[in-house]
DSSP file (Angstrom, degrees, kcal/mol; ACC not computed):
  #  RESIDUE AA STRUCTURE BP1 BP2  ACC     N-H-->O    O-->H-N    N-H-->O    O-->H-N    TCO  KAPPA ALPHA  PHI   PSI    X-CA   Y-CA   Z-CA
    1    1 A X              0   0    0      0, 0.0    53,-2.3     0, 0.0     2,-1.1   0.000 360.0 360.0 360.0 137.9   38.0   50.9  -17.3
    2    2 A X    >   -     0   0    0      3,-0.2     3,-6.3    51,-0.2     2,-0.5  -0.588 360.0-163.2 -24.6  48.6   40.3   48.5  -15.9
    3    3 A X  G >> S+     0   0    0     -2,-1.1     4,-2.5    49,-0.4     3,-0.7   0.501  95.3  52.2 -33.6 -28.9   42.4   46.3  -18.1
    4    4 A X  G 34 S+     0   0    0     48,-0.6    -1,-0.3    -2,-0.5     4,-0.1   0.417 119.3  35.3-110.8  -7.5   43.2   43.9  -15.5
    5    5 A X  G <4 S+     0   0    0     -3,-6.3    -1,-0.3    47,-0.3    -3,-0.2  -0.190 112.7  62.8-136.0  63.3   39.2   43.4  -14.5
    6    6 A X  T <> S+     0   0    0     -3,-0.7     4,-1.1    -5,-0.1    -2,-0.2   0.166 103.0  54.3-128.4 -47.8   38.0   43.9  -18.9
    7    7 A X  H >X S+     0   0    0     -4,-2.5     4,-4.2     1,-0.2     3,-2.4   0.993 104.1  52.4 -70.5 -54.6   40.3   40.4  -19.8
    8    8 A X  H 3> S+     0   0    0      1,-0.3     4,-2.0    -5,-0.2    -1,-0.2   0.892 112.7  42.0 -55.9 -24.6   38.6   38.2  -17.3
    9    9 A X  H 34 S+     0   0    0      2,-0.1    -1,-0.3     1,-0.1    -2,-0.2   0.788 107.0  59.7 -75.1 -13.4   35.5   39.0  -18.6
   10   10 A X  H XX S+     0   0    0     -3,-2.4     4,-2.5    -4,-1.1     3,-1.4   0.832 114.6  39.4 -59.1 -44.4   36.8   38.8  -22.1
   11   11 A X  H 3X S+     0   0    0     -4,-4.2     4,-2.2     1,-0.3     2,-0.4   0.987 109.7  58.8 -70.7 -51.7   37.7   34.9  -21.2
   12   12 A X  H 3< S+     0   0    0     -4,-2.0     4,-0.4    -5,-0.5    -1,-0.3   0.348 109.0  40.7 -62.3  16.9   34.9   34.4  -19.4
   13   13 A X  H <> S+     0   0    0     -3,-1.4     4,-1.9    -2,-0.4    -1,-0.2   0.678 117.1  51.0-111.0 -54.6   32.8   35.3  -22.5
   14   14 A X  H  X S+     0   0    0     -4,-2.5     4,-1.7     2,-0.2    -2,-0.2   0.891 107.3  55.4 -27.0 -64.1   35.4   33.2  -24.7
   15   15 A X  H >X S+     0   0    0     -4,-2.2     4,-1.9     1,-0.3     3,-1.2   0.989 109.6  44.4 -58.1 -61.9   34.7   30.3  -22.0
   16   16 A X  H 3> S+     0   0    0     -4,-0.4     4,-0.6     1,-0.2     6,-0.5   0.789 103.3  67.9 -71.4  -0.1   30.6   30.3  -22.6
   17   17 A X  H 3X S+     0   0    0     -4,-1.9     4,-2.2     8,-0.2    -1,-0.2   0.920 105.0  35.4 -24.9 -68.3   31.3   30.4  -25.9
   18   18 A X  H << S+     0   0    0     -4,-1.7    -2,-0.2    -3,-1.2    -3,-0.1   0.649 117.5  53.7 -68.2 -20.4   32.6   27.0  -25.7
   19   19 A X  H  < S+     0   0    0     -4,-1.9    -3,-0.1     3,-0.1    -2,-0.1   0.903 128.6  18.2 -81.1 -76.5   30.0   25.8  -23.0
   20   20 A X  H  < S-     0   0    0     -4,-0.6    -3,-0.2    -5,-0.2    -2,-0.2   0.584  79.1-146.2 -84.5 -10.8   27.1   26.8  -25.1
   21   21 A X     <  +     0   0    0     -4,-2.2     2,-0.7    -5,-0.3    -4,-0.1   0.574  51.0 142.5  67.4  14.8   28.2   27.4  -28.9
   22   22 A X    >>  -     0   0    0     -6,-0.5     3,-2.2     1,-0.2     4,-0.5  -0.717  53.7-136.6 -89.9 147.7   25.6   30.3  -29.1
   23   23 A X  H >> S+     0   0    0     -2,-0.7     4,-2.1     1,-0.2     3,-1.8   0.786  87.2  82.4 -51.8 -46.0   27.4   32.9  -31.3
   24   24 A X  H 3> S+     0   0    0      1,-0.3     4,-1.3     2,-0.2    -1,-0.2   0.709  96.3  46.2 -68.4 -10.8   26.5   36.2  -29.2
   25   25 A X  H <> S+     0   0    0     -3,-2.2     4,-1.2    -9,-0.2    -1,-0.3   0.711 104.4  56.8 -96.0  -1.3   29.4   35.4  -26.9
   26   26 A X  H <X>S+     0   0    0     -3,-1.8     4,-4.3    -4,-0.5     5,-0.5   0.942 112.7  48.6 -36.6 -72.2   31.7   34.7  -29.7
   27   27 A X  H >X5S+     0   0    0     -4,-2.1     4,-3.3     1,-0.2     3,-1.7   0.942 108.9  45.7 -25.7 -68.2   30.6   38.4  -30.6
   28   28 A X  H 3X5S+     0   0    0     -4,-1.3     4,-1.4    -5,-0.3    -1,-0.2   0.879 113.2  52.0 -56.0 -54.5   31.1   39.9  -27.6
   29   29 A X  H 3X5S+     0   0    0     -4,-1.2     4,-2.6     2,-0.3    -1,-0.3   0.783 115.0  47.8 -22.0 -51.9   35.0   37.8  -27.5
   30   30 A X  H <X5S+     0   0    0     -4,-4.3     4,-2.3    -3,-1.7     5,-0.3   0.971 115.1  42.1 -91.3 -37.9   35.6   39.4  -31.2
   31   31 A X  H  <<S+     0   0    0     -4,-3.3    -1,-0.3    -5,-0.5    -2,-0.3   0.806 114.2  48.6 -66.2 -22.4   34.6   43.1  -30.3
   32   32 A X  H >X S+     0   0    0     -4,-1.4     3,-3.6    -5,-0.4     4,-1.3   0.985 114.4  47.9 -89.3 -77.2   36.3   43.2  -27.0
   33   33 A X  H 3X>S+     0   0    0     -4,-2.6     5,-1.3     1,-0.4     4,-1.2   0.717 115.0  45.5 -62.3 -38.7   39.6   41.7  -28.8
   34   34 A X  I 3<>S+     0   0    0     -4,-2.3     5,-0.9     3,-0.2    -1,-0.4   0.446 118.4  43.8 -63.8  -3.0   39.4   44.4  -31.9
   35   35 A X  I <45S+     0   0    0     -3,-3.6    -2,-0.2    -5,-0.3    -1,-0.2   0.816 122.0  40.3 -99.3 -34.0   38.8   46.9  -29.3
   36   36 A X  I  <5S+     0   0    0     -4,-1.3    -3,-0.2    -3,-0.1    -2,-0.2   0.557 135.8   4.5 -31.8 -52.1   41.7   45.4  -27.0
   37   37 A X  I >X5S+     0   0    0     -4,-1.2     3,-7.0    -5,-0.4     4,-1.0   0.223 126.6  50.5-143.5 -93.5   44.4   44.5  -29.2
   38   38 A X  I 34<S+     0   0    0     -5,-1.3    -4,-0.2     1,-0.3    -3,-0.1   0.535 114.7  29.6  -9.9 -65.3   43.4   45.7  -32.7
   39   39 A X  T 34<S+     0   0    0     -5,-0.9    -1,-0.3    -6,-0.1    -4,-0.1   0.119 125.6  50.1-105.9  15.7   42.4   48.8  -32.9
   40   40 A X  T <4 S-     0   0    0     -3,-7.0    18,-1.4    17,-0.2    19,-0.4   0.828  86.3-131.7-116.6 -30.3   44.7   49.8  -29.8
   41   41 A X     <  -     0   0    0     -4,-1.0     2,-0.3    16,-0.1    -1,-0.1  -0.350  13.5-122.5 103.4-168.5   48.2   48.7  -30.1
   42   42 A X  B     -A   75   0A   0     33,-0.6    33,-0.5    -2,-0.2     6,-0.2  -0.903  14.3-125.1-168.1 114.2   50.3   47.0  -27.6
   43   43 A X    >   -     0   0    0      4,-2.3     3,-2.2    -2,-0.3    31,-0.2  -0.422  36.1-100.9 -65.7 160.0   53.4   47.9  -26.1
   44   44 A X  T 3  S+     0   0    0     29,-0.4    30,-0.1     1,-0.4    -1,-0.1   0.551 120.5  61.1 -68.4 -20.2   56.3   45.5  -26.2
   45   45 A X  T 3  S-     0   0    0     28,-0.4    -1,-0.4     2,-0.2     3,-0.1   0.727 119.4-109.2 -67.2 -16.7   56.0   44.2  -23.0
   46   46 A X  S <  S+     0   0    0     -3,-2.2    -3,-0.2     1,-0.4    -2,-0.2  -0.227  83.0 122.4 108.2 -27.2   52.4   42.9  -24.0
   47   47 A X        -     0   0    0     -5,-0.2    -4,-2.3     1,-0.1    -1,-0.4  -0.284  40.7-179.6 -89.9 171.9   50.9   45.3  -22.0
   48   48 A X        +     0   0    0     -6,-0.2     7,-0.8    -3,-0.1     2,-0.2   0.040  60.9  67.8-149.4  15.6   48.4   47.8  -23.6
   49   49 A X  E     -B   54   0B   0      5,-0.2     2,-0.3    18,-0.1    20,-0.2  -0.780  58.9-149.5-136.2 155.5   47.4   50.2  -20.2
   50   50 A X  E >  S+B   53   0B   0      3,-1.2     3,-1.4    -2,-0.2    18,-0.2  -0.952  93.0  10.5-148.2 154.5   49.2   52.5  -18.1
   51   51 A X  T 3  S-     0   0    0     16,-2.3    -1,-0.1    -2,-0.3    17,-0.1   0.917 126.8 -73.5  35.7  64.2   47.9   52.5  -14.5
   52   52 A X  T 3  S+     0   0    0     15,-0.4   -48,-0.6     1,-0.1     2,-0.5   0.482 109.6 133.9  29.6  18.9   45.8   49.3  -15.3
   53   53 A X  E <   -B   50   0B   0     -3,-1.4    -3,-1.2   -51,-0.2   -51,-0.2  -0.790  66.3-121.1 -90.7 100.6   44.0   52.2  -17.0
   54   54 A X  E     -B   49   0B   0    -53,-2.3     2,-0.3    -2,-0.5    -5,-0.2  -0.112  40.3-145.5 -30.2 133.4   42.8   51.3  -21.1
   55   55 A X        -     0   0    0     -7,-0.8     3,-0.3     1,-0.3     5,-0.1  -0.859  23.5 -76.7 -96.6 164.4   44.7   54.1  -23.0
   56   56 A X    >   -     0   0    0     -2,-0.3     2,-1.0     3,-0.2     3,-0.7   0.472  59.7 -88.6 -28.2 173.9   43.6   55.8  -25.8
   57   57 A X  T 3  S-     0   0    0      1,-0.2   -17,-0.2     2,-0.1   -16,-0.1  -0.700 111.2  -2.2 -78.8 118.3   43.8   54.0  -29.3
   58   58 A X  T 3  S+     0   0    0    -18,-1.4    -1,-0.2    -2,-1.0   -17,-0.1   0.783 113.0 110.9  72.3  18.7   46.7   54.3  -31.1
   59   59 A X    <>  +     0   0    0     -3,-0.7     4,-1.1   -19,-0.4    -3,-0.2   0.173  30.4 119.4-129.3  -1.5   47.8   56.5  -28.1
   60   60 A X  H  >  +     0   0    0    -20,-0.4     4,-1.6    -4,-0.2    -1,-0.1   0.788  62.4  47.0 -43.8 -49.6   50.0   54.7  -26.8
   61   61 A X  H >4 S+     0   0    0      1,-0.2     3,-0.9     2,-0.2    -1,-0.2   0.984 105.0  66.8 -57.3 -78.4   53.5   56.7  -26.8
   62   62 A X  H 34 S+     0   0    0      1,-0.3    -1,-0.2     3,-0.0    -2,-0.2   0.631 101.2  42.9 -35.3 -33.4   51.8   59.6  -25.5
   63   63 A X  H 3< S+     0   0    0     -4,-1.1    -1,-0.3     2,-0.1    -2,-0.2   0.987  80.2 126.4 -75.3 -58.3   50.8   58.0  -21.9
   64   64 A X    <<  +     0   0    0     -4,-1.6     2,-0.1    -3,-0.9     8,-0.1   0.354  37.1 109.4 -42.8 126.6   54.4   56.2  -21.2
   65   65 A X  S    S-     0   0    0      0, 0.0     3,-0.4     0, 0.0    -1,-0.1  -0.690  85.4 -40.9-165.8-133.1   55.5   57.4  -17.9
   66   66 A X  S    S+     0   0    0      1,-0.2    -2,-0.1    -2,-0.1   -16,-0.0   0.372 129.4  55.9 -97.8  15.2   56.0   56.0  -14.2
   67   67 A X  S    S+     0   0    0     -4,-0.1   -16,-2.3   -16,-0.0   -15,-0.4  -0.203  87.2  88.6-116.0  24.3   52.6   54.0  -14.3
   68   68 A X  S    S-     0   0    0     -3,-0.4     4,-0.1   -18,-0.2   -18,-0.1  -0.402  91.9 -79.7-114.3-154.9   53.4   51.5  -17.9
   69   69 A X        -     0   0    0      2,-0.3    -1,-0.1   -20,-0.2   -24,-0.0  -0.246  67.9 -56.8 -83.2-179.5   55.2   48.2  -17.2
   70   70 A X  S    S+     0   0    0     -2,-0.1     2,-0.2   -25,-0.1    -2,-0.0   0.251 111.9  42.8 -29.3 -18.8   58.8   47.6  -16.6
   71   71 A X        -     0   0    0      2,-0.2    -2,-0.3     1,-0.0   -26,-0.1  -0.855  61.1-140.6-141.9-176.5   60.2   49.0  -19.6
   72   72 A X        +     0   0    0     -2,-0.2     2,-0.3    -4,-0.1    -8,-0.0   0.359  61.8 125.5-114.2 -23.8   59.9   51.9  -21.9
   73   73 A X        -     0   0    0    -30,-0.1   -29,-0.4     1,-0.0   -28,-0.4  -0.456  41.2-177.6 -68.9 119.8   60.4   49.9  -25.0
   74   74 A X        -     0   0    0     -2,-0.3     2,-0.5   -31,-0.2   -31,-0.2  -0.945  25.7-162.8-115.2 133.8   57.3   50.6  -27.4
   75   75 A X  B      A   42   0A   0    -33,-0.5   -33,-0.6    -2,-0.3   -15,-0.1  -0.960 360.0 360.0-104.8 117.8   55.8   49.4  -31.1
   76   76 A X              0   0    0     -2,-0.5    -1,-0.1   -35,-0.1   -16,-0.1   0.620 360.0 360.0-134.7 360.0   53.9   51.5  -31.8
């Protein structure tokens, strides 16, 4: 999947969240961000893909090459 077409649907779940208060897009919002961020790690730039492609979980190091953002610099 895409990174860069997975957050706008992430907001846009966030956003009816706020229109409508029903909880399941809250859900959707909290699994997407533990699946996102949480349980995936984030490189230091922010970014969390390489070739606007999700990598693995925790997998991060392994991928870095001529496809990741602008620097090399990792937490992982």
């Amino acid at each position: 999947m895409h990174a860069n077409t997975t957050i706008p649907e992430g907001l846009g779940c966030a956003r009816a969240y706020e229109v409508t208060g029903e909880q399941r897009w809250m859900d959707i919002v909290a699994a997407y961000w533990k699946c996102a961020v949480t349980e995936r790690g984030t490189l230091a730039t922010g970014g969390n893909t390489a070739g606007e492609v999700w990598m693995p979980k925790m997998k991060i190091k392994a991928r870095l090459g001529d496809k990741n953002q602008g620097t090399v610099l990792y937490c992982i």
